[in-house]
C-alpha positions in Angstrom: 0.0 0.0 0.0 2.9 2.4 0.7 4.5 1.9 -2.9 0.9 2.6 -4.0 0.5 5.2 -2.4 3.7 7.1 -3.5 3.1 5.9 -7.5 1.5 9.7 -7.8 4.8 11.2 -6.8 6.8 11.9 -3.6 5.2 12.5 -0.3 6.2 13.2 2.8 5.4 10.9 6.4 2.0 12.4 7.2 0.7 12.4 3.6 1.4 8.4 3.3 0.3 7.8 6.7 -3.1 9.6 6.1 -3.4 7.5 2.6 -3.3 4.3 4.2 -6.4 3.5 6.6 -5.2 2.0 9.9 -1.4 1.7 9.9 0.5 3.1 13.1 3.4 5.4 13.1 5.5 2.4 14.2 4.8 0.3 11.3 5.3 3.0 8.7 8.4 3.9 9.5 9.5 -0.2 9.8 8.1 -0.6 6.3 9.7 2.4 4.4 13.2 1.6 6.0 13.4 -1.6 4.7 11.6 -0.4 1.4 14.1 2.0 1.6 17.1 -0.7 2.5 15.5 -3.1 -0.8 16.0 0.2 -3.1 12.5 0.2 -3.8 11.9 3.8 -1.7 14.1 6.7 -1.6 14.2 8.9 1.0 15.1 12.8 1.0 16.3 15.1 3.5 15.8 18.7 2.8 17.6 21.1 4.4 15.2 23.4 5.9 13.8 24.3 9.2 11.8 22.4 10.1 13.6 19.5 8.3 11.3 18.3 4.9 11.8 14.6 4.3 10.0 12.8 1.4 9.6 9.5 0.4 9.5 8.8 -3.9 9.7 5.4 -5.4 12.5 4.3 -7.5 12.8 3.4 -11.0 13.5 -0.3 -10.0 10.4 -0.4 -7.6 8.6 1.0 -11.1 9.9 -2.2 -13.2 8.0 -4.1 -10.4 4.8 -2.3 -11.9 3.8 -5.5 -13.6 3.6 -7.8 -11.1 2.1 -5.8 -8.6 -0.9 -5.7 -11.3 -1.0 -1.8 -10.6 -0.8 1.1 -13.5 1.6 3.7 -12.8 
């Protein structure tokens, strides 16, 4: 549901969490890091105050488009 949920572009934490009904905090942030370590999320640190961090897929998680059975 995450990688869904970022195939319209990046997003930052609170914009996935509110797309997908029911998930904690805890597990979102479990699930992008080790989307993240498979190279199937990137993550991006802006330097700003307060720090903007945002979450995109990668063009290896979109070769996975097929199987997943989900349109870009």
């Amino acid at each position: 549901m995450i990688i869904v949920s970022l195939s319209s572009g990046h997003k930052r934490y609170r914009e996935i969490a509110k797309s997908i009904p029911n998930i904690t905090f805890r597990m979102l942030s479990k699930e992008l890091k080790e989307l993240e370590m498979n190279k199937l999320v990137t993550r991006t640190a802006h330097d700003e105050t307060p720090v903007l961090i945002e979450y995109e897929i990668t063009d290896y998680c979109k070769t996975l488009w097929p199987m997943l059975g989900e349109a870009p």
